[in-house]
C-alpha positions as CSV (number, residue, x, y, z in Angstrom):
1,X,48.0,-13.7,10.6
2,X,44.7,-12.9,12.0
3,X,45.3,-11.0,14.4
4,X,47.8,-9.3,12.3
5,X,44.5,-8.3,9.6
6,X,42.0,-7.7,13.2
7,X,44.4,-5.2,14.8
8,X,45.3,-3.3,11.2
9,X,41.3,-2.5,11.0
10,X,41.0,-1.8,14.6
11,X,43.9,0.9,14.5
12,X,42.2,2.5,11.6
13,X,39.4,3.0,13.4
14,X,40.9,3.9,16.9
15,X,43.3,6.4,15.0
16,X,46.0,8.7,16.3
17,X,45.8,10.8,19.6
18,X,43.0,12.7,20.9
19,X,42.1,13.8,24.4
20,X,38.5,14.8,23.9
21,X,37.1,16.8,27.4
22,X,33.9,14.7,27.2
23,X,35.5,11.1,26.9
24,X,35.3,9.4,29.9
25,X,38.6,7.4,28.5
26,X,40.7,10.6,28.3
27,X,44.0,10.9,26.7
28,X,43.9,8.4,24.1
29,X,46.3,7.2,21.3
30,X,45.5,4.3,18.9
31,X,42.6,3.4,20.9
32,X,45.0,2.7,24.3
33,X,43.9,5.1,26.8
34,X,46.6,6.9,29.2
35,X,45.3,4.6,32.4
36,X,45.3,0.9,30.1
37,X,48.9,2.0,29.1
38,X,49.7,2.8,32.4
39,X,48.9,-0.6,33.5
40,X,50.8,-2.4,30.6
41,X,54.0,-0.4,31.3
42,X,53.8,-0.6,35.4
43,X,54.5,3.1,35.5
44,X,53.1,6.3,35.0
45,X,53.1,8.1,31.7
46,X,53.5,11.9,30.4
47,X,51.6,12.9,27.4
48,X,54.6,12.7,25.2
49,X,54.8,8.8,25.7
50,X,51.2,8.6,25.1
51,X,51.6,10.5,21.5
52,X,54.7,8.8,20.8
53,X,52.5,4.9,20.8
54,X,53.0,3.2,17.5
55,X,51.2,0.2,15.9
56,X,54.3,-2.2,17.2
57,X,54.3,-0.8,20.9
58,X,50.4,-1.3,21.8
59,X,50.4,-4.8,19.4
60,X,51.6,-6.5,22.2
61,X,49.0,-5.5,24.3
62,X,45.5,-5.6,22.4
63,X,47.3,-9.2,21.8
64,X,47.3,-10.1,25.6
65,X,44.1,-7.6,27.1
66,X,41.7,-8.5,24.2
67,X,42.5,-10.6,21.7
68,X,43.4,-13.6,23.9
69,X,40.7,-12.8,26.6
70,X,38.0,-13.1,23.7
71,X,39.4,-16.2,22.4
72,X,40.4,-14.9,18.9
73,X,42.3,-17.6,17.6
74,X,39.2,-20.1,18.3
75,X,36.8,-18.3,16.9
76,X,35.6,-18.1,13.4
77,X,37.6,-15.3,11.7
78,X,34.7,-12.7,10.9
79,X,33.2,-13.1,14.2
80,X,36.9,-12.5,16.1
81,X,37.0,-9.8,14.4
82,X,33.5,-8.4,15.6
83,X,34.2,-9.7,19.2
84,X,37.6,-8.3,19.5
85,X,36.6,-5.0,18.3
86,X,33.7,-4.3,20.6
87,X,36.2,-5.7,23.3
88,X,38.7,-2.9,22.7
89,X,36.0,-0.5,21.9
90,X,33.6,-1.2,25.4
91,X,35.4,-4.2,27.0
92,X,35.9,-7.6,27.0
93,X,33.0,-8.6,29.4
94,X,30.8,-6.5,27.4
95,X,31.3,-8.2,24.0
96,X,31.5,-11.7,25.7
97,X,27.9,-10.8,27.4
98,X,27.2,-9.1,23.9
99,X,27.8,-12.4,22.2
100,X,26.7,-15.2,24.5
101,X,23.0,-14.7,24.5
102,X,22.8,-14.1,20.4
103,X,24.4,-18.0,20.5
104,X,22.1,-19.5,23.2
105,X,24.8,-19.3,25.9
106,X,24.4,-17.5,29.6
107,X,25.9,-14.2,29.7
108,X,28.9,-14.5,32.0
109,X,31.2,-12.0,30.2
110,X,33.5,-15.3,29.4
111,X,34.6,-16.5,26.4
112,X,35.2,-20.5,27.2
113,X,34.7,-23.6,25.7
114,X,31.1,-23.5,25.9
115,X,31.0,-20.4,24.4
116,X,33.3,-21.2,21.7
117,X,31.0,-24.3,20.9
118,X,28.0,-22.5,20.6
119,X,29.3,-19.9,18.0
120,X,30.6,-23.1,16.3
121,X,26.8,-24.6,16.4
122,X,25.3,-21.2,15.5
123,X,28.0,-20.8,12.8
124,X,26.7,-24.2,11.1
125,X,23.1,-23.6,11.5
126,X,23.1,-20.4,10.5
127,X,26.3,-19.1,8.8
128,X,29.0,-17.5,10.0
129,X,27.1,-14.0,8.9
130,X,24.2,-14.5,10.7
131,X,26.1,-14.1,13.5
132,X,28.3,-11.1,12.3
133,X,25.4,-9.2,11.3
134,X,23.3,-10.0,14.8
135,X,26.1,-9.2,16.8
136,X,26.6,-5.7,14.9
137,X,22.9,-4.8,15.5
138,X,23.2,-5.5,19.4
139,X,26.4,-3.4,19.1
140,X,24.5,-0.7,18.0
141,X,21.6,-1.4,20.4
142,X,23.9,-0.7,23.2
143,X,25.6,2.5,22.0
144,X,22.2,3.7,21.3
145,X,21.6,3.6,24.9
146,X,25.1,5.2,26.3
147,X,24.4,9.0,27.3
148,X,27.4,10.2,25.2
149,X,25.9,8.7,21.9
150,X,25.1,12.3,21.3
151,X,28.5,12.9,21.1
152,X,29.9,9.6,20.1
153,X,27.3,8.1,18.7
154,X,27.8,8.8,14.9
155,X,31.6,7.6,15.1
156,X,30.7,4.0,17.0
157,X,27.6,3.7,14.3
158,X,30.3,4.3,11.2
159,X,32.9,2.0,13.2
160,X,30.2,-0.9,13.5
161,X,29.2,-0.7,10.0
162,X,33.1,-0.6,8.8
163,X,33.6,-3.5,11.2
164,X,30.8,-5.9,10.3
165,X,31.8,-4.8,6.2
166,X,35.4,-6.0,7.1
167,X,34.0,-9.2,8.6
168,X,31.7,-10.3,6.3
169,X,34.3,-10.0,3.5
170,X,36.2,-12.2,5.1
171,X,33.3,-15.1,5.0
């Protein structure tokens, strides 16, 4: 059921289509862009089928791209849910490399066992919102430093803060 509550919050932020000139991502719908989709479905796609996504259709793919690749079901819940969000929002390496350092670990852009362990041991030395809120201030380190922040920089800042709210409710 995780995932489920993750994805829900995710969506609301990603939000319906948009095709904005000066995002590098394109045509966009729930947060899947037009090339990512492409991939999942094997096949080119018009811009109908991009505004015609739902919730149930790109599920199975945040599942599979991001959820799984970060480890979601093994890590504590408030923390999946910061992880897999900056993994949809700037990649899964990113948030691995994002995280890994904040926990002691090398920055390989991997969530594996060693990884998973040290969040664990971080998680019991220093709470499970310790590393929520760290891992929300090097979020915004980084899209302070992306050249479109002028553009973006207001929406990612609002997204973090939603995201790092969401999670530390769930503590």
């Amino acid at each position: 059921m995780i995932f489920e509550d993750c994805l829900a919050i995710i969506l609301k932020n990603e939000g319906g289509y948009v095709n904005h000139p000066a995002d590098p991502g394109g045509m966009t719908n729930l947060g899947v862009t037009r090339r990512v989709w492409e991939q999942w479905v094997g096949h080119p796609v018009t811009e109908a089928e991009m505004r015609a996504l739902t919730p149930a259709k790109v599920g199975p793919l945040y599942r599979a791209n991001y959820w799984n690749a970060v480890q979601g079901d093994r890590l504590p819940h408030a923390v999946a849910l910061c992880v897999f969000d900056f993994a949809v929002n700037s990649g899964v390496g990113r948030s691995a490399k994002t995280l890994q350092p904040i926990v002691l670990e090398a920055p390989d852009g991997h969530v594996g066992p060693a990884t998973i362990n040290a969040v664990k041991g971080f998680c019991e030395m220093n709470g499970e919102g310790e590393l929520v809120r760290q891992f929300s201030n090097a979020r915004r380190s980084f899209y302070r430093g992306l050249k479109t922040f002028p553009t973006f920089g207001k929406g990612w800042l609002r997204r973090v803060d939603e995201v790092e709210s969401a999670a530390l409710r769930m503590i």
